[in-house]
Every structure is written in C-alpha cells, then in structure tokens.
N, C-alpha and C positions, 0 to 999 in steps of 0.2 A: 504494500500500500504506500502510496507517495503523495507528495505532497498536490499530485491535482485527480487523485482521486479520492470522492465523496465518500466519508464513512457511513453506511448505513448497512441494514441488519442482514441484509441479499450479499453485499459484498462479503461481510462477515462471513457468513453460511462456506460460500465460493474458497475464501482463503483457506478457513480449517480445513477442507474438504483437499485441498490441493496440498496442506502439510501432513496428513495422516496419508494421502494418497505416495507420500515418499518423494516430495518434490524437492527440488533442490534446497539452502538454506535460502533465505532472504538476502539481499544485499544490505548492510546499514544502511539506514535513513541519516540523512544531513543533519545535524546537529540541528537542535531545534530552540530558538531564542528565549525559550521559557525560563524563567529565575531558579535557578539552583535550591533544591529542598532535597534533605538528606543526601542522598550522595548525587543527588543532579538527573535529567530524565535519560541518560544512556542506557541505563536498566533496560529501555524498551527499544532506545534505536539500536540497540546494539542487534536484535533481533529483527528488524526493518519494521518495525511502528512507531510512528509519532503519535505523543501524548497530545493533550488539547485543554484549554481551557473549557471548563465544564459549566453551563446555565442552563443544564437543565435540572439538578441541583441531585433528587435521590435514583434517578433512571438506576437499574440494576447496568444495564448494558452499557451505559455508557459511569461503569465503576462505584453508585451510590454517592454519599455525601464525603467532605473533606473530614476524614479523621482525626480526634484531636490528639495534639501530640502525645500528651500525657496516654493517653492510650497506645499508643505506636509503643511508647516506650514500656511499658506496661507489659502489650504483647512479646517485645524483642527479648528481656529478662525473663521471662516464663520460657522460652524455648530454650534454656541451658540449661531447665531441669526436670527429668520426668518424673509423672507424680501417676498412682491410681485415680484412676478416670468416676469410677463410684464414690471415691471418698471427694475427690476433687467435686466432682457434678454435685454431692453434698452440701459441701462447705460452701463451694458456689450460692447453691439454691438458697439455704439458710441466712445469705447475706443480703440477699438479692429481695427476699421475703422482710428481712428487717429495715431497710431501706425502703421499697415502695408499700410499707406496712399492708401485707397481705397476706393471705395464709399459707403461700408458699408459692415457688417459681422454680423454673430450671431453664438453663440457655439450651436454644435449640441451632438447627442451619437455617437461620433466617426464618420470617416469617412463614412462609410454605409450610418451612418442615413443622413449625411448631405447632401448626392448623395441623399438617397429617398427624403429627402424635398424638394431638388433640381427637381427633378423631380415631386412629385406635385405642385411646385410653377409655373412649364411650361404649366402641363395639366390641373391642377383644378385653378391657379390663387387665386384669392381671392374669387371667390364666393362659398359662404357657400352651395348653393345645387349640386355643384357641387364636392366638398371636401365629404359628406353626399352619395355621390351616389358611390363615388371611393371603392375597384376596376372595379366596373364596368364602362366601358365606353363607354357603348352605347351613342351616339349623341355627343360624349368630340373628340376632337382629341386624339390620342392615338399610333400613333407610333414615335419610337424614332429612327433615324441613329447613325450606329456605325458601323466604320470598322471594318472588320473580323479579322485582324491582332493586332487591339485591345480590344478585349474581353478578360474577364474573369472569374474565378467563382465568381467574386465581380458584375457583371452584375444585381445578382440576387438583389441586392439593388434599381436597375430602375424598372426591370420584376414583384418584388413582388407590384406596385402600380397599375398591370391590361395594361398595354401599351405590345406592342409589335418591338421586335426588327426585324429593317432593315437593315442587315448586306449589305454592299458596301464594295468592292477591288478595286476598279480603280480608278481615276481621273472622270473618264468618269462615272463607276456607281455612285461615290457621284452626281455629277452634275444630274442625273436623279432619284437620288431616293428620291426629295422632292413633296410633294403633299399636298393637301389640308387636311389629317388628319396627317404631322407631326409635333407635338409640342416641339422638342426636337431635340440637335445633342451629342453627350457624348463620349467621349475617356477617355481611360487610361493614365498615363502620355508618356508613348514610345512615343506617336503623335508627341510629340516635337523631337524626337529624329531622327536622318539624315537618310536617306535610304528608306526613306517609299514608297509609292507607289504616294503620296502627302504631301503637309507639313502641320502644322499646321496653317498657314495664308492662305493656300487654302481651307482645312476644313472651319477653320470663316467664307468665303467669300461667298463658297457655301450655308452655311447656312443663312449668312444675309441679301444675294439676295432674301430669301423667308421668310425673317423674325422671322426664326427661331433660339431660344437661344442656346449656346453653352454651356457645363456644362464637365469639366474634374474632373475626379479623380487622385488628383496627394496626394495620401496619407500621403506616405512615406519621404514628400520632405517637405526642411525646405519653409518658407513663407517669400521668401526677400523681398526688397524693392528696386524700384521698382517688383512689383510679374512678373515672367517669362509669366506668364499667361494670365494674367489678362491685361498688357500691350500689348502681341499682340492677344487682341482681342476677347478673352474668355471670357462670360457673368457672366460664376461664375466657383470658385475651390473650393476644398473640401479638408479637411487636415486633420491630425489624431492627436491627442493629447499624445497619447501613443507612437509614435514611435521617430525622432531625435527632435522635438518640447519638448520631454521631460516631459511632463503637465501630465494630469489626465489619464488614458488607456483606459476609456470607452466612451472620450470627446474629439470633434473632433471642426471644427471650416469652417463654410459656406463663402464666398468671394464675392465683384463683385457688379452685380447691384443694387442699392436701391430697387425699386420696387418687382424684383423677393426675393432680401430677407425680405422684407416684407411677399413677400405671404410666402415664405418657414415656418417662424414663424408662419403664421396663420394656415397655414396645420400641425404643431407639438405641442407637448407636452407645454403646460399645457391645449392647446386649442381642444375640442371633434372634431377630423381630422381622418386620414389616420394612422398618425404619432402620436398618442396620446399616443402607447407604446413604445416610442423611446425617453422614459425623461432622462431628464440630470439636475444634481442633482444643489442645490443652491454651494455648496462646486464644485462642478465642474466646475460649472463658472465660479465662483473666482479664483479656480488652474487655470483654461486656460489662462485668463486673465493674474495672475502673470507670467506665462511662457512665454508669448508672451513681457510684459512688461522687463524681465530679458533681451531676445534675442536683443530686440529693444533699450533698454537701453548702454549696453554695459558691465554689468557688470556679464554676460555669454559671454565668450570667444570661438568662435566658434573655430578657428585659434588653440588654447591653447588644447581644448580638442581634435582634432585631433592630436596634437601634444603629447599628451600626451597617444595615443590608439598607435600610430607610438611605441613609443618606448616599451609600451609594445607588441607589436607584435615582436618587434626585439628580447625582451628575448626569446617570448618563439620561434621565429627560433633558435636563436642561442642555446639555450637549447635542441629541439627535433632533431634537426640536429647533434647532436651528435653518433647518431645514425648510422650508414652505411645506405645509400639508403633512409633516409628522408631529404627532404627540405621544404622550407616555405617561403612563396610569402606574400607581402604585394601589394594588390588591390586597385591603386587609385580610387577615385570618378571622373566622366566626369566631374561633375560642384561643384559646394559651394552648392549646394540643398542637397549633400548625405553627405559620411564623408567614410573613410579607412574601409578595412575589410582585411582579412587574408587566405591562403589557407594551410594547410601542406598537403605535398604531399610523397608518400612511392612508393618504389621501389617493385610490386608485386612479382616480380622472387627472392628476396631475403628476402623478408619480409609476411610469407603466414598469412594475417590475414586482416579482410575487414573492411569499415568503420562503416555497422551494427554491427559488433563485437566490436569495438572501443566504440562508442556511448556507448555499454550497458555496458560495464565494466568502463566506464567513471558514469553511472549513478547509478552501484550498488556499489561503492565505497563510502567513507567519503572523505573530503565531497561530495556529490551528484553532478555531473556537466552535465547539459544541454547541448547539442550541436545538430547541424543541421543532421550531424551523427544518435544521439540516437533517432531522430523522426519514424527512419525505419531501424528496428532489421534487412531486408532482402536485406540491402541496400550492394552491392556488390563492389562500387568501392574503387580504394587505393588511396581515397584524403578525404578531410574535410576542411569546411567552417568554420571560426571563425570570431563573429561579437561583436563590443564594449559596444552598448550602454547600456546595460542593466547587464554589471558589474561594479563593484566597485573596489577602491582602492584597490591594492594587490591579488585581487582573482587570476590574469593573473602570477604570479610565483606560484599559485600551481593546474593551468590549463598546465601550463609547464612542470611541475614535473609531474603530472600524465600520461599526454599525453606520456611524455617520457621512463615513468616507463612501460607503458604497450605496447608501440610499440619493445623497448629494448628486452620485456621479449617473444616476439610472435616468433610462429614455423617459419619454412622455408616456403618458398615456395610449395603451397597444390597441390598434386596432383589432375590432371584432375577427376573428377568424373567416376567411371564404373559402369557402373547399370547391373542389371541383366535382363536376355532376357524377353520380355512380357511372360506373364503366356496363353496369349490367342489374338486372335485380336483385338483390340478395335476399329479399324476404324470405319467410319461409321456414318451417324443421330441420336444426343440422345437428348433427353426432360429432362429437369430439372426442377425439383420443388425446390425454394429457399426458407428457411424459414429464417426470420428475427427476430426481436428481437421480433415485431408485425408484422405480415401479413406476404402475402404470394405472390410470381409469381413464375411465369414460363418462362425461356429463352429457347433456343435452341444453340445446340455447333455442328460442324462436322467436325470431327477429321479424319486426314489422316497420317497414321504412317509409319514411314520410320527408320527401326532397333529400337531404341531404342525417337528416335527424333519424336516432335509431330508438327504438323502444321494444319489451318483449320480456320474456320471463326467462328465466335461469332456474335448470334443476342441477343440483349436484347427484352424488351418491345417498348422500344425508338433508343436504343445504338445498331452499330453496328460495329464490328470490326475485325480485323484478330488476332487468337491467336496460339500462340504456347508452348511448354515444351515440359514433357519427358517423358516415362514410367518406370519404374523399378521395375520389374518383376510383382505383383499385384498392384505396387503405382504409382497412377496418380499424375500430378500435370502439371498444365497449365493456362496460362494470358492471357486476353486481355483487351484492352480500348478501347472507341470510344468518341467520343465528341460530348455534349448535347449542346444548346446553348454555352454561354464561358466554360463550365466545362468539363474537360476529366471524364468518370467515368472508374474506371478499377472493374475488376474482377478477384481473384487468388484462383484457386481450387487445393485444395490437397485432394485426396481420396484414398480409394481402388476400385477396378472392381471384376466383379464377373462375369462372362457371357453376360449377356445384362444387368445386372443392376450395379450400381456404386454411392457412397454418402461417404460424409464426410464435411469439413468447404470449406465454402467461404471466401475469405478476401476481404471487401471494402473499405479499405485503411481508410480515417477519417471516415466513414459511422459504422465501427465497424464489428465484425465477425458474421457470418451466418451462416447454416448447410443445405446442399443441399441432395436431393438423384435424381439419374437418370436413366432411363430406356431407350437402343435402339429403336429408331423407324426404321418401315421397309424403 
C-alpha cells in the first residue's frame, strides 16, 4: 500500500489475501512525516504501511482510540512476567468490581467477546457438558429476545454461540415472546435511549417475570459509577476497551452479576469452552485494569479532555470556514457516557467536490489522515464527520490545514450527469453468477428501465431488496440492500451489456470486491 493508494476495507481484504497467499515481502514505505511517539512509526513502514492520523476516533479497523500512556506502560511491565491466568483473571475481576462498585467483572476480547460469554454464561451456565456440546443446542435453551429496532451486525456475537434470535416490536410482543426455551434478553445500548417502543425498565421487567437474564451491549460508552445499566436492572454490560475507556483495542470488560460472570469465565479462554479463541492476553488485563483505575481514580480528567477536543474542533471550524460555503458544527454528547465530535459541512452549489473525494485526497496526502469520509471513495454527500479520540496533541491544526487546502482548491459546482442513450434494452429477468474471492452463487436482478434510469428488485440467496441506477449507453451500474438478521448486506454492480449477457465487479462494501457475469432469462 503506498502513498496514492486509498485505505479502505476491499483493499485490506486484497493485501492479506496476497500475504498468506506467499507473496513476496513489501517494499518499505517512505518515511512518513508523522511526530515520533515511542520508538517512531517504522514499526509499520518497515513492513510497507503507512500509519495515518486517525478522526475517526474508536473504528476497530482503522486501530480504536489513542491509548493512554500510562497504560502502554502498564501493559509493557506485565509482559516480563508470567503469572496464572485464573488467579490473575481473579485478582483482575475483584478490582475491576471494587472500582466500578458492582458485583463483579472480568476482562474479556473486547466487547464481542464479552457479549459471547455473556451469552454462554445464560445458555451453557456452568456445566461442563453443556459448554462441550455448544453450538449445538439441542435439549439447552437456546433463544435469545431482542428488539428489532435494536439489532445489529454486532448480533452476530450472540448468533455465533448456536441460539436463535427472537426479534419483538411492541410492548405487547416482548410480553409474549418468552417461553420455556428463552435463556437470554440483549439490546444494544439505544434501549436506554427515549422514544422506543418500550423503555428499558420495561424490557428488565418482562424479562425477570420469566426469569430471564438481561445482557446489553453498550460498547462504546464510558462505565460510570453508579453504571447506567446495571442500576436499572441489567444482569450484565459489556464495554470495549479500545474505544473512550481508552485501555487495550482488543480488550473489552464483562459487568453485573456474580454468578453469571463466573460462568462467563468458565465458558472463555484459558478454559477448553465455546470461547476458548477469544483470549485476552496477561498484558491486556493489566492495561484494562490500569484504565479503569486512571478513570476511577481521578487522575484522567474526563471534563478536561472534552474540553480540550472543544477547542480543537473550534480551530479547525474557524480555519475551514474560511472558505465561502463551508461550516463546522460541534456535536454534543446526550450524556457523560460519550464525549464531542464535529461535522464540517460544504455548500454543494458552490463547492463541486464530494466527501468520497475528500476522504481520498485526505488519505493520499503527507501526512496520511483517516476520516469517516475516506472509508467510502463512492460516498456522495457534502458533509464529514470528525471524531477525537484517537488523535493526539497537534494532529487537529494540520487536519485543518489540509481539510482547508483541498476544499479551497475544489471545482465549482458538477454538473448533473448525461449518459448516453442504452445501446439496447436491458429490461427484463437476468441470473447472475457471483464469483468471490472463494466460491460461488447465484442471485437474480429484474430491471425495468425508464430513458436512461434503472429500477427493479434484487433477490439474493437470503437478501432481498429493491434496486436501482442507471444505464449509459453499454455501462451498467446499479444497488441494492436488504437486511439479514441485524446486518444490511448491499450489493453494487458496475458492468457492460451485450444482448442478453452482461458481467463485470460487484462491490460488497466491507465483504471486498467480486466479478459477476449474467445472462437474460426468459
């Protein structure tokens, strides 16, 4: 990867796949202007990637948030000495409990994993032939409640233990959708949030009428005291390490009752379980620990560091808004769980140039800067998201500077698109064959074309949905998505046509790119 090629999750997919596939090594990357921290970033070019300033603040993929030092250093002292992992996860948990004063905790891998163990501590418990037999659950209980409004591709943290989800919209379907095989209720953190369809003390209540544990994913959110959570009524939380917690990225931290975080630990890593590849390292523990200890201590200023993201958000408005037709919004946080984030926003009628365009000249620059923008080169709108945690001192004047330099320098306003007339009809039922990276299917598409404008339905193997684009003269190109349990999956085809037949790439957006070919059915 070099300096003029766009980081995003497709390219990612492409590299690993080319270094497991035995490819040669990389060349080093050019030294890269970024400011020396710990021993400087050749760590990574020495293996041909450039590092980047990061706004998009806790993204997993592009590395979570900036870790604080005391942590680093934390973890680096714990790796000169190995210790038992059961007494350690012990001594861990017991301190972890006395600090966010709750009845007990244990570090997991990151939020995911703490949701899976969560969820085997509901269905398997503590007995051993039951942990032994997962995923299968014949004879286990095995369905889990969760609102339809909260789901999401993070689901698949519960789904991959063999349970099944039982999606409820109403007041009236939660009250009726517990039964003798549900071992589980789980929301995302929204549950808390006003508007719902029920609140979260009514979720609890349905559920503890039938005796069934509550389990939230609130990742992303700091872990007060007393916990939002955990106080009205939630059996256990689940928190991520990497993201405003600040800790380890891969290391997340379980909440709540005694007993189920017992079982949670019996069902993970170091113990032969469900969860046995979801370890977390003796160093990780330790970092959790010290980042929990900093937060609760006092001597991380929660207050201080939002204050201190504020002001730089205010340079770089005052900075980009120099501009004719740009401004820039600072986003508060609803509660003390999140912290500030930023919007700049551009005037399209006078400024012709899009946020994907933004993103990738943000990322093929010195230095390199990540933004929420450069994750999707086809992303169309004239705004961008900017988030703090995962920069450091000074980065944000020359995230200002550049943002500014390349908004300044962009065309007018683009004209509308003219395509040229179809070369042929395309309407009609076609069959496609997808090839992936590995393996193969076949979906179905039926296009109905109006001038130049495409519209029609999209069936997957699972997925179905409505899609639409455009034709231009032999160039196709047309979207759709539909949603799989919590996951949207999309699909974006660009080809040529030719009579009845037509092929070119798919795009699966984080799934990576694919090449199809299709042929009219009658």
């Amino acid at each position: 990867m070099n300096a003029k090629t766009p980081f995003n999750r497709r390219r990612m997919l492409l590299a690993g796949g080319a270094v497991f596939a035995g490819a040669p090594a990389a060349q080093a990357a050019p030294a890269t202007p970024l400011p020396v921290r710990g021993r400087g970033p050749e760590i990574y070019s020495l293996i041909g990637v450039k590092p980047f300033i990061n706004c998009t603040s806790t993204y997993t993929i592009n590395g979570g948030s900036a870790m604080l030092p005391e942590v680093i250093e934390a973890m680096n002292s714990a790796a000169f000495y190995p210790v038992n992992f059961d007494e350690l996860m012990e001594g861990a948990g017991k301190r972890l409990a006395e600090l966010l004063q709750v009845e007990a905790a244990m570090v997991s891998s990151g939020a995911a994993g703490a949701i899976t163990c969560a969820t085997l501590a509901c269905v398997a418990g503590g007995d051993p032939e039951k942990m032994q037999q997962l995923p299968d659950t014949t004879g286990i209980k095995s369905e889990v409640v969760v609102p339809r409004w909260s789901r999401s591709v993070y689901d698949h943290a519960v789904r991959s233990t063999g349970v099944k989800m039982i999606e409820v919209e109403t007041l009236k379907d939660l009250e009726d959708a517990f039964g003798p095989k549900t071992a589980m209720a789980t929301a995302q953190v929204n549950i808390a949030a006003a508007g719902n369809p029920f609140t979260l003390e009514q979720f609890v209540a349905a559920a503890h009428k039938h005796g069934v544990p509550v389990v939230l994913d609130v990742a992303d959110r700091l872990p007060l005291v007393p916990n939002p959570y955990v106080s009205r009524g939630a059996d256990l939380a689940a928190y991520s390490g990497g993201k405003i917690i600040r800790g380890p990225q891969t290391a997340g931290i379980l909440i709540g009752r005694k007993d189920l975080i017992a079982a949670a630990f019996m069902n993970s890593a170091p113990h032969h379980a469900f969860a046995r590849a979801m370890k977390v390292s003796k160093e990780e523990i330790v970092g959790m620990v010290k980042a929990i200890e900093l937060l609760r201590s006092g001597k991380r200023n929660r207050d201080a560091e939002d204050k201190e993201w504020r002001a730089w958000f205010l340079h770089i408005t005052n900075t980009v808004s120099k501009v004719p037709g740009v401004s820039g919004e600072i986003i508060e946080p609803k509660d003390k769980q999140y912290y500030p984030t930023m919007k700049i926003v551009w005037d399209k009628t006078k400024i012709g140039i899009t946020a994907g365009e933004v993103g990738k000249q943000l990322l093929d620059g010195e230095p390199r800067i990540m933004t929420h923008a450069g994750l999707n080169e086809g992303n169309q709108d004239s705004e961008m998201l900017l988030r703090p945690v995962a920069m450091w001192t000074d980065e944000y004047k020359v995230v200002a500077n550049r943002i500014h330099e390349i908004l300044s320098k962009a065309p007018g306003p683009k004209p509308k698109p003219k395509y040229a007339p179809p070369v042929g009809n395309i309407a009609g039922l076609w069959e496609s064959t997808i090839q992936f990276k590995a393996g193969t299917t076949r979906h179905t598409f039926y296009l109905d074309l109006k001038t130049n404008m495409l519209r029609g339905q999209y069936t997957g193997r699972l997925v179905k949905g409505p899609l639409k684009g455009h034709v231009d003269g032999n160039q196709v190109e047309f979207s759709s998505s539909g949603r799989l349990e919590g996951t949207s999956l999309s699909y974006t085809y660009k080809g040529t046509f030719n009579g009845d037949t037509m092929s070119g790439t798919v795009d699966l957006g984080e799934y990576g790119p694919a090449t199809f070919s299709a042929t009219r059915k009658a």
